[in-house]
PADRENRO-196882 format. One record per residue (C-alpha): x, y, z; residue in three letters. Coordinates in Angstrom, 1 decimal, padded with zeros to 4 digits, always signed. Layout:
% residues N
REC       u       v       w  rest
REC       X       Y       Z   ALA
...
This chain:
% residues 172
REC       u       v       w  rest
REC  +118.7  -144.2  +291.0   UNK
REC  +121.9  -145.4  +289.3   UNK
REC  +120.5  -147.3  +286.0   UNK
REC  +123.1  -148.6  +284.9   UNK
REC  +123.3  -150.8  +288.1   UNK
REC  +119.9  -151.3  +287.8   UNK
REC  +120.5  -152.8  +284.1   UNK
REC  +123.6  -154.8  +285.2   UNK
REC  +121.6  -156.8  +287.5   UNK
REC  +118.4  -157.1  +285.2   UNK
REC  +117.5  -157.4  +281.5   UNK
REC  +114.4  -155.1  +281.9   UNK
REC  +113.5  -152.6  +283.8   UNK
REC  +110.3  -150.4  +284.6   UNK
REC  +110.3  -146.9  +285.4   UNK
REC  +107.1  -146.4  +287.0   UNK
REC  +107.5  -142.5  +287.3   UNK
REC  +104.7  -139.2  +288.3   UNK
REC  +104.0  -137.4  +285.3   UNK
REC  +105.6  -134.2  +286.7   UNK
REC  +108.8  -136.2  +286.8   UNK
REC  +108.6  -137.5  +283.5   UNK
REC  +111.0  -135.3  +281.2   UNK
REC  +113.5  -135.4  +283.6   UNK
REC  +113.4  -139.2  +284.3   UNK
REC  +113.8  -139.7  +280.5   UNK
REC  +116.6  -137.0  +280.0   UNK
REC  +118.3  -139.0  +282.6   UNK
REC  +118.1  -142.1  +281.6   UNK
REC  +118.9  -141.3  +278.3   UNK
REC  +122.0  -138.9  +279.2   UNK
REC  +123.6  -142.2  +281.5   UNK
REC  +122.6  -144.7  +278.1   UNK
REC  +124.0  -142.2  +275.3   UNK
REC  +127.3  -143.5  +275.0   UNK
REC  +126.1  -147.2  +274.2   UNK
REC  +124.3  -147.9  +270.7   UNK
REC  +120.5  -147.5  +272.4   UNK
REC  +117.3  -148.1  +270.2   UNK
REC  +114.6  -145.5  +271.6   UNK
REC  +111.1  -146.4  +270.9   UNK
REC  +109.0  -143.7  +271.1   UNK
REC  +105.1  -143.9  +271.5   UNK
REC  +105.2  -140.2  +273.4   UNK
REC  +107.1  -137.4  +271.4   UNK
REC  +107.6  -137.4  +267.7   UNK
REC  +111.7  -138.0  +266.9   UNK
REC  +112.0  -133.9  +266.2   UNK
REC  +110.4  -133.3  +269.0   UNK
REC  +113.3  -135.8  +271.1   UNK
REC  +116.5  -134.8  +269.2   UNK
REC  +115.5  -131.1  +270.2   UNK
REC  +115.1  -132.1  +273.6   UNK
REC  +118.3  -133.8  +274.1   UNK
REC  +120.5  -131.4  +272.0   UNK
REC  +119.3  -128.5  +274.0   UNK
REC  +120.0  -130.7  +277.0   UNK
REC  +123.6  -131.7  +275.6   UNK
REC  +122.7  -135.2  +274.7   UNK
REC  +124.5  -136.8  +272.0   UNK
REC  +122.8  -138.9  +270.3   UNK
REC  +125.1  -140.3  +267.5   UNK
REC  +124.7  -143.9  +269.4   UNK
REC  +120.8  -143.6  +269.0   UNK
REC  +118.2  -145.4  +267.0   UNK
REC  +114.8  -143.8  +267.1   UNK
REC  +111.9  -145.8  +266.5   UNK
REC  +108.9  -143.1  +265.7   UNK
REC  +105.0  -144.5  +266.0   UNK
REC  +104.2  -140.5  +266.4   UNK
REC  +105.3  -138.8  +263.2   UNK
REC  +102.8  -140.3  +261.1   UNK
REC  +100.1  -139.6  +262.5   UNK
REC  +100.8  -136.6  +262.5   UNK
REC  +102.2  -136.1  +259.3   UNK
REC  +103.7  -137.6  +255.9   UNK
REC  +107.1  -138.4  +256.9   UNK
REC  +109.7  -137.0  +254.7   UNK
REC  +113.4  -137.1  +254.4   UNK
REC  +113.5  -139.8  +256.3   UNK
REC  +116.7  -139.9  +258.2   UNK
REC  +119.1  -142.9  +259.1   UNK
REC  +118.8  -142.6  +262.4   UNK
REC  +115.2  -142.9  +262.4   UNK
REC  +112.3  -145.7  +261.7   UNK
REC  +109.0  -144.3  +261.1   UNK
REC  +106.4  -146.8  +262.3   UNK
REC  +102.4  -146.1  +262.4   UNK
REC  +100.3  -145.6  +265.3   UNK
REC  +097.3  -147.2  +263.8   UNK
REC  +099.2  -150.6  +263.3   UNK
REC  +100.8  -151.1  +266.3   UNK
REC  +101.2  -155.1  +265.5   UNK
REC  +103.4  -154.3  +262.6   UNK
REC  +105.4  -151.7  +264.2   UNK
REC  +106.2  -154.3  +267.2   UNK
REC  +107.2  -157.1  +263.9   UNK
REC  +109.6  -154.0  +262.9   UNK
REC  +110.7  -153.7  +266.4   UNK
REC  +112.0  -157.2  +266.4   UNK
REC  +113.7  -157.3  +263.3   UNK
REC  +115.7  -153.8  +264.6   UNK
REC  +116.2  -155.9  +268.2   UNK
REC  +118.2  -158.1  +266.4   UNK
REC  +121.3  -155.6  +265.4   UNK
REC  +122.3  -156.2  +268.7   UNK
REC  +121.3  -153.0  +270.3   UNK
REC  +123.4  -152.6  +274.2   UNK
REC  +119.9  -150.8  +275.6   UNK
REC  +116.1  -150.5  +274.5   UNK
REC  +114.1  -147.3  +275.6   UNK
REC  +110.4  -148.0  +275.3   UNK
REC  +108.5  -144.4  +275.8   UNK
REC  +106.0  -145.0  +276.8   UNK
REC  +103.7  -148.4  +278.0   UNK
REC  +101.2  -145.5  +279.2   UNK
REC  +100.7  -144.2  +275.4   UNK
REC  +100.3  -147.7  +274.0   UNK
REC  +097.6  -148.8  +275.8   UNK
REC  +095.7  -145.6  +274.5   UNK
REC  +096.2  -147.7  +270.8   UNK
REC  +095.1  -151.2  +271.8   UNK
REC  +093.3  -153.4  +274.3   UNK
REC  +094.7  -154.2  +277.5   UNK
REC  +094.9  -157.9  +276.5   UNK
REC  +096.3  -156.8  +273.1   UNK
REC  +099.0  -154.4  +274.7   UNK
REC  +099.6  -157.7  +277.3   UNK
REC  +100.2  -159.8  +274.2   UNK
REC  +102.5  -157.5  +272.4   UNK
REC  +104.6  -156.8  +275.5   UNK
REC  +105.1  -160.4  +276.6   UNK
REC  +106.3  -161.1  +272.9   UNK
REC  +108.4  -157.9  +272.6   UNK
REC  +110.1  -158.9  +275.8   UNK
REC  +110.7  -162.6  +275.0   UNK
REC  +112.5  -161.2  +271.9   UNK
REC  +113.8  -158.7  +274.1   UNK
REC  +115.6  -161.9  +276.2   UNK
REC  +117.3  -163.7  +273.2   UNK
REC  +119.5  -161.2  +272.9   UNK
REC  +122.1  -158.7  +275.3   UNK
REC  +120.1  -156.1  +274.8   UNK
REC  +119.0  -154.5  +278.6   UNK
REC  +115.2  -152.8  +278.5   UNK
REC  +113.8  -150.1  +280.6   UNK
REC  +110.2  -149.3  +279.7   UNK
REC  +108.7  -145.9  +281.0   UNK
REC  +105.2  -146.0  +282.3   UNK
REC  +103.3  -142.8  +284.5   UNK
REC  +102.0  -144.3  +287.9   UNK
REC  +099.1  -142.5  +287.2   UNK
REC  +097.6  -145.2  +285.4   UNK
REC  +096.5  -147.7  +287.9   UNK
REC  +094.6  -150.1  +286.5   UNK
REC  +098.2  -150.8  +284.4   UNK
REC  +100.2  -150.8  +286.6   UNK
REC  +100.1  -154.7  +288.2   UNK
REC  +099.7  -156.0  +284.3   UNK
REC  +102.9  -154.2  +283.1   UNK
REC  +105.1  -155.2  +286.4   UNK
REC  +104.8  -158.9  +286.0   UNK
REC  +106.4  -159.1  +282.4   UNK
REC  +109.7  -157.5  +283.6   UNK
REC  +112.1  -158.6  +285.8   UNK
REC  +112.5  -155.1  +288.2   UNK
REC  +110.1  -152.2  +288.6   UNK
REC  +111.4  -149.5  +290.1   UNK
REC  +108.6  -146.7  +290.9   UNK
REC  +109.9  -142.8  +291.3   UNK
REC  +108.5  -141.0  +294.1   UNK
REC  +107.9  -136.9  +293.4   UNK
């Protein structure tokens, strides 16, 4: 899958992907968007967890914006560094109001790991709502959108395709 092509011809994307090909779908991904300024939302792995990923995997990640919703649950967040928003998991309304505000620095790509892990926070119809807002903010600007969700999770899968405009689903 060449996703750059994939992002030239739409404004978001889903990555409907097995969960044994998950890492390597995101390290991909990630690797082909690194050298563009890319805001990474992460719902999945705390931001330590992901720059230790990508540096052992040789991804820069100068270009990269990490949005956190992990970190505090897990922990007070100290030392908070630039490159890094800590939002909380238990408010996942006010981290999606901080999520617009950062979608307006003009951001070229926005990595949403995972919808999977945010419908483990909210309601379906609350997750719908949140989703159709994020990507209608998503549209008034340039930036392109690929959201990761596992295939594994049925009963999502229809409600998350018809907000974006491709899904692409990864075989094993």
């Amino acid at each position: 899958m060449d996703i750059i092509k994939e992002l030239s011809d739409n404004q978001t994307i889903l990555l409907l992907m097995p969960g044994i090909e998950y890492n390597k779908i995101v390290l991909e991904t990630i690797k082909t968007l690194s050298d563009k300024r890319v805001c990474y939302v992460t719902l999945n792995k705390t931001y330590g967890a992901l720059k230790e990923l990508f540096k052992k995997n040789k991804i820069k990640t100068d270009n990269i914006l990490f949005v956190d919703a992990i970190t505090r649950s897990l922990k007070e967040a100290k030392d908070i560094p630039k490159e890094c928003y800590f939002v909380s998991p238990t408010s996942i309304s006010d981290a999606f109001a901080a999520l617009h505000t950062i979608i307006q620095q003009e951001y070229d790509y926005l990595v949403f790991d995972s919808l999977t892990n945010l419908f483990s926070y909210k309601e379906t119809e609350g997750v719908e709502d949140l989703i159709f807002v994020l990507l209608n903010k998503i549209r008034e600007t340039k930036t392109k959108a690929v959201f990761y969700a596992l295939n594994e999770q049925e009963k999502f899968i229809p409600r998350c395709c018809m907000y974006v405009e491709k899904t692409i689903v990864i075989e094993k």
